[in-house]
C-alpha positions as CSV (number, residue, x, y, z in Angstrom):
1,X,19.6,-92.7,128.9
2,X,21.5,-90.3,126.8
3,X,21.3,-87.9,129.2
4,X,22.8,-89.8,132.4
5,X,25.5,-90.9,129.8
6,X,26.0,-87.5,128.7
7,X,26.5,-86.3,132.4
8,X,28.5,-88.8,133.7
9,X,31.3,-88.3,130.7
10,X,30.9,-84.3,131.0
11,X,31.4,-85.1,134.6
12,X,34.6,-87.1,134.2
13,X,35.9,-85.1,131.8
14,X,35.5,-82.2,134.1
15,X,36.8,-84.0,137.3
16,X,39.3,-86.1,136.5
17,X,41.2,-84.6,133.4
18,X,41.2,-81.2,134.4
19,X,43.1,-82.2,137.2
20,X,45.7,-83.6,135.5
21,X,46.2,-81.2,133.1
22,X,46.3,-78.9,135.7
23,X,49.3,-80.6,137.6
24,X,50.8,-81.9,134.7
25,X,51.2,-78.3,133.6
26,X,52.1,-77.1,137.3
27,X,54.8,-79.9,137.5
28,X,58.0,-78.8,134.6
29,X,58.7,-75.3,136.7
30,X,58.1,-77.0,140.2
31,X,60.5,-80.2,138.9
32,X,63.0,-76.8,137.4
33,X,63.2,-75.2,140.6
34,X,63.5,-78.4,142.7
35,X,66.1,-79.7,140.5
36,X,68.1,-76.4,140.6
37,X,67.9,-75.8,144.3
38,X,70.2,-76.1,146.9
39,X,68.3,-77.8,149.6
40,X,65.8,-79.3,147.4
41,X,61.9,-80.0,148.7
42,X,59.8,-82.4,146.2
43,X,56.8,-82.2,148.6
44,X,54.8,-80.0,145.9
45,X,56.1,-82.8,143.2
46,X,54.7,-85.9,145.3
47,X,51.3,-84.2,145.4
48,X,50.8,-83.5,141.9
49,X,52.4,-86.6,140.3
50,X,50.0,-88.7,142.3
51,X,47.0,-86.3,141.4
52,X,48.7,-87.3,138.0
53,X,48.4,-91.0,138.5
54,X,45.2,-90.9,140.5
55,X,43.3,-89.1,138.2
56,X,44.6,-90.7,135.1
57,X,43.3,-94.1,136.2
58,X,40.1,-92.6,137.0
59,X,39.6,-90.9,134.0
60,X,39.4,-94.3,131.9
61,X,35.5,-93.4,132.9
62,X,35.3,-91.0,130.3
63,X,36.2,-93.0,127.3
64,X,34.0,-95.3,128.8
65,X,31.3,-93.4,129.5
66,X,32.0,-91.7,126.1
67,X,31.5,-94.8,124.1
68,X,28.2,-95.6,126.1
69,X,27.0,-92.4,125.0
70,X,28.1,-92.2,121.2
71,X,26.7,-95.7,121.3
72,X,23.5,-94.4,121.9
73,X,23.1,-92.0,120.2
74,X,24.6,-93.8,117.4
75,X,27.0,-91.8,116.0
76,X,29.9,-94.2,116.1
77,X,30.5,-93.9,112.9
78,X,31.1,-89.7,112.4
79,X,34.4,-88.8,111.5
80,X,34.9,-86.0,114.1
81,X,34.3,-89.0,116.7
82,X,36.6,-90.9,115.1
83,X,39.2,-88.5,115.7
84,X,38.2,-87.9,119.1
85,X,38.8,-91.5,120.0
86,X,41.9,-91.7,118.1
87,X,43.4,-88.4,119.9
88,X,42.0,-89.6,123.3
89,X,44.3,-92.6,122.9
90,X,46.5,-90.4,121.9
91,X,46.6,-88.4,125.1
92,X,46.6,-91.1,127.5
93,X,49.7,-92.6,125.6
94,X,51.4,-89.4,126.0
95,X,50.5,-89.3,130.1
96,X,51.6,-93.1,130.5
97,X,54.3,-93.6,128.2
98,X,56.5,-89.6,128.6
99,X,54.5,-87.6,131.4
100,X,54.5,-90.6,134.4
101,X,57.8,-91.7,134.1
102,X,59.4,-88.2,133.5
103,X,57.5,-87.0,136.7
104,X,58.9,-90.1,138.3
105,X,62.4,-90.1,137.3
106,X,62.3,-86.2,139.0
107,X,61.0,-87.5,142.0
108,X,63.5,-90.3,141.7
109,X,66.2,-88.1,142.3
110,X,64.6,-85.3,145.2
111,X,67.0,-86.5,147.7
112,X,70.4,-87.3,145.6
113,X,73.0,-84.9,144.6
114,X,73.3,-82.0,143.0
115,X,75.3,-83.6,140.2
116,X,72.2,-86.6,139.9
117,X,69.7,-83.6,139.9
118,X,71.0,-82.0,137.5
119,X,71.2,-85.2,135.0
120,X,67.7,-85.3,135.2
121,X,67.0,-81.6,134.5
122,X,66.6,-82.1,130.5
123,X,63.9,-84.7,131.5
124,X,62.0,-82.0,133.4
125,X,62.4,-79.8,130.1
126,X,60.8,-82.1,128.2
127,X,58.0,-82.5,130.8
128,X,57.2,-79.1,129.6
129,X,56.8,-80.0,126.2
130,X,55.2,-83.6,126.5
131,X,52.5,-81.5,129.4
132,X,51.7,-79.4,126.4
133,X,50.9,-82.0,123.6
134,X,48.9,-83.7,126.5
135,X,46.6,-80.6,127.2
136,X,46.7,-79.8,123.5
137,X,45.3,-83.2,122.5
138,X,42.5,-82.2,125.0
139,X,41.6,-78.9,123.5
140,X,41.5,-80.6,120.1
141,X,39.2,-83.1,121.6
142,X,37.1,-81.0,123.7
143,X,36.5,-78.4,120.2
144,X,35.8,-81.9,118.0
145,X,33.5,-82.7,121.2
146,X,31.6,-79.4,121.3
147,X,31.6,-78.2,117.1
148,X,30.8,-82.1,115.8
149,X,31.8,-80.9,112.2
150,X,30.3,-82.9,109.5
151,X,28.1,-84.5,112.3
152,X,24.6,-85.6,110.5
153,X,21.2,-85.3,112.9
154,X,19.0,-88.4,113.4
């Protein structure tokens, strides 16, 4: 069982939140360049936010999957898991509570006026930053995932 668990976490790790941190990333120079255009086109924008909000539903699988697994191999209790859960939180905070509503108060604005757009530009800014701390918290899980430091063999 370990195994299937195993596989079906690795495989909504890999499916659903590299997406998103893929067009989270992709999003703070594409919201830039909208928001400082002209004739502004927020097609680009409207395909990654909803890979944004898509994905990050769908990747509530791999805490789930993740606590099926730790569960069985019974390791619930190891610090570096600990953290992992903790960070995980972490990052899906960060991607409901700063990225969404950021991406959606850029989009809010696609068709307004150049004065509108360019209230919202220090919002896109920050995307950069907050898209950052959300693919960081990743890394830091996925090397606590893969090292397992202080983790004890049963």
């Amino acid at each position: 069982m370990n195994k299937f668990f195993l596989i079906v976490h690795s495989l909504a790790v890999v499916l659903c939140v590299g997406p998103i941190t893929v067009a989270t990333s992709m999003y703070p120079p594409l919201a830039k360049k909208m928001l400082t255009a002209e004739t502004p086109e927020a097609g680009g924008l409207q395909v990654l936010h909803r890979i944004t909000n898509v994905y990050g539903w769908a990747s509530l699988a791999v805490p789930v999957f993740g606590f099926a697994l730790a569960g069985s191999m019974h390791v619930m209790g190891e610090t570096w898991l600990i953290i992992s859960i903790v960070l995980t939180l972490a990052a899906a905070l960060v991607l409901a509570y700063l990225v969404v509503p950021a991406q959606s108060a850029v989009l809010a604005v696609a068709g307004g006026t150049a004065d509108e757009r360019k209230a919202v530009l220090p919002k896109a800014k920050l995307l950069s930053m907050t898209s950052g701390i959300f693919a960081l918290l990743w890394l830091v899980v996925l090397v606590l995932m893969v090292t397992k430091p202080g983790h004890h063999s049963r």
